[in-house]
C-alpha positions in Angstrom: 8.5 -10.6 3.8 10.9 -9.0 1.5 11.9 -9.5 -2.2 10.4 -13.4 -3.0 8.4 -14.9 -6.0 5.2 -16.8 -4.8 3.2 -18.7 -7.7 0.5 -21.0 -7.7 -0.3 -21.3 -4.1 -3.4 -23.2 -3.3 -4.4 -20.4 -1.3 -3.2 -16.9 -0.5 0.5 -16.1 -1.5 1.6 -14.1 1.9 -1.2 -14.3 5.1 0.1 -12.5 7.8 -2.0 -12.7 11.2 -0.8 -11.0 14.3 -3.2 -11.9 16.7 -2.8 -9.1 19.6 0.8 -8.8 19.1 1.9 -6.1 16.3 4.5 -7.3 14.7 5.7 -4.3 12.5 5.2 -6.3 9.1 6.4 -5.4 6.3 5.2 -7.0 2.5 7.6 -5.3 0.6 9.2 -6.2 -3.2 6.9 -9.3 -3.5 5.8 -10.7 -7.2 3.1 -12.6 -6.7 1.5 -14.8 -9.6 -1.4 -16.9 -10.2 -2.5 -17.8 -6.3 -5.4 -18.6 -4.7 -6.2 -21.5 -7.4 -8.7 -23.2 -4.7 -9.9 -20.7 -2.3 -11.6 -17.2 -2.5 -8.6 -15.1 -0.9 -6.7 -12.4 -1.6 -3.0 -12.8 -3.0 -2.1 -10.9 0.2 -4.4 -11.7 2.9 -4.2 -9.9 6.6 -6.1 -10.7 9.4 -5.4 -9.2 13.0 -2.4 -7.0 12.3 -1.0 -4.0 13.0 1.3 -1.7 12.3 2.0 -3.3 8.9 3.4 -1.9 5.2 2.7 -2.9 2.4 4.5 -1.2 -0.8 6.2 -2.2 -3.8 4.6 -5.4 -4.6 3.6 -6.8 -8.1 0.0 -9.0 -8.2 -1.4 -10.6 -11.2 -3.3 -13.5 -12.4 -5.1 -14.2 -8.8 -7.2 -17.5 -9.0 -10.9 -18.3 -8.4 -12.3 -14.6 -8.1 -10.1 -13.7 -5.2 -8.4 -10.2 -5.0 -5.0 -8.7 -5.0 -5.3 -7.9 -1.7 -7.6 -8.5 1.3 -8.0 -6.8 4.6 -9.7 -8.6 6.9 -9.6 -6.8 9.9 -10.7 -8.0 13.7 -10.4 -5.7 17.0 -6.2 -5.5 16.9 -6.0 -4.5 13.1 -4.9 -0.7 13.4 -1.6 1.1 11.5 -2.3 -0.7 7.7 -0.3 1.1 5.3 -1.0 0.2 1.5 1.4 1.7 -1.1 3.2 2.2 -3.9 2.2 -1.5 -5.5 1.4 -3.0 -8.9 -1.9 -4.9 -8.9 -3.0 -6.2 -12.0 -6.3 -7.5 -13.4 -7.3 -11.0 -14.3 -9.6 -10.9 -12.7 -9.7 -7.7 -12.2 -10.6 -7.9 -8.2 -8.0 -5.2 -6.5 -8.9 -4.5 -3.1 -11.2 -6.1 -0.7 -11.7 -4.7 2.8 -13.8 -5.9 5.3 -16.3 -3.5 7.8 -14.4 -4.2 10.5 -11.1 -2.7 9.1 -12.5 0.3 6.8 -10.4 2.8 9.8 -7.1 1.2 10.0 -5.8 1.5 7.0 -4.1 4.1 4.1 -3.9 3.1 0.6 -2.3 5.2 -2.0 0.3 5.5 -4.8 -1.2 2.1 -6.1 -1.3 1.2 -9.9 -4.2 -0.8 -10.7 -4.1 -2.6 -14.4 -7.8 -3.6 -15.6 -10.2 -2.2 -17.4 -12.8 -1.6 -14.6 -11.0 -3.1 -11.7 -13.2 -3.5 -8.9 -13.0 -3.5 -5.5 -15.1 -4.0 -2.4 -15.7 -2.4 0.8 -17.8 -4.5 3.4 -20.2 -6.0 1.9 -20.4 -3.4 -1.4 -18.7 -3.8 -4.8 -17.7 -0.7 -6.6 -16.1 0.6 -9.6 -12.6 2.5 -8.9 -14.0 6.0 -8.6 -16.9 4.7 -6.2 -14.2 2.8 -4.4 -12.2 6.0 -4.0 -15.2 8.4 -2.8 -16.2 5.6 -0.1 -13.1 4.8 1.3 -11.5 8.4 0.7 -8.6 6.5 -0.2 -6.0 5.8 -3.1 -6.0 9.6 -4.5 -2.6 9.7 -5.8 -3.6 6.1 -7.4 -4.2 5.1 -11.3 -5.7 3.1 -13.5 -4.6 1.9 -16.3 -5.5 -0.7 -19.0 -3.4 -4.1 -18.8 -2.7 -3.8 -22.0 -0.5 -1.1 -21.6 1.4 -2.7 -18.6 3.8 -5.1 -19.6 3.7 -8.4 -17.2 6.9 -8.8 -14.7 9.7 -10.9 -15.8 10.3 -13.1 -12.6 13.1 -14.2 -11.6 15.0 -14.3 -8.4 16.4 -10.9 -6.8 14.7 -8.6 -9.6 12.1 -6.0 -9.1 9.5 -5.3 -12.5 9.4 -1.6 -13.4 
């Protein structure tokens, strides 16, 4: 899934599940606005995969408390590689991760826009520096406040700065 626009979705903008084939995803140069408007999900959900990258994405505005990304995990998730992406509060849910993937996966180089983003790791929530000693990931990440981000302009074939 390279370079589209995906607004408003009634539920998750990409879902990507694998099953026991890996597939080699790659969720790459995505904007993503304003999904999940009736179900708790993550912008980008994943279930089952492996071998996947993610990097270069843009999230905002995800509806009814979901997060910018969720990792669901399951026994064939392995090879997640998280990087390099935009995510940006309201709300200000970022990551969510599930106990059964917290091995499988590297996330780094991510810029998160909120004030106190949060983010959860099985069944915990945490602040971004708790999130960071847990997981031991997203060291080379930031925070920054959304008010200092200035919101993509979408449209077709562009990628926001």
């Amino acid at each position: 899934m390279r370079d589209n626009i995906v607004e408003s979705a009634y539920g998750a903008g990409i879902f990507v599940n694998d099953r026991e084939t890996g597939s080699h995803n790659e969720i790459a140069n995505n904007v993503l606005q304003e999904n999940g408007a009736h179900q708790f999900t993550g912008a980008i959900t994943m279930e089952e995969v492996s071998d996947a990258e993610v990097h270069q994405n843009t999230v905002q505005g995800q509806g009814s408390g979901g997060f910018a990304l969720r990792l669901e995990g399951g026994p064939h998730t392995r090879a997640v590689q998280i990087t390099d992406n935009i995510f940006v509060g309201s709300p200000v849910n970022m990551l969510y991760v599930t106990e059964r993937a917290q091995a499988v996966f590297v996330a780094d180089r991510n810029f998160y826009h909120a004030k106190q983003p949060r983010f959860h790791w099985g069944t915990q929530e945490y602040s971004f520096a708790g999130w960071q000693k847990v997981s031991r990931q997203d060291s080379h990440s930031q925070v920054a406040d959304p008010a200092l981000f200035e919101p993509p302009q979408i449209s077709p074939g562009t990628r926001p700065n």
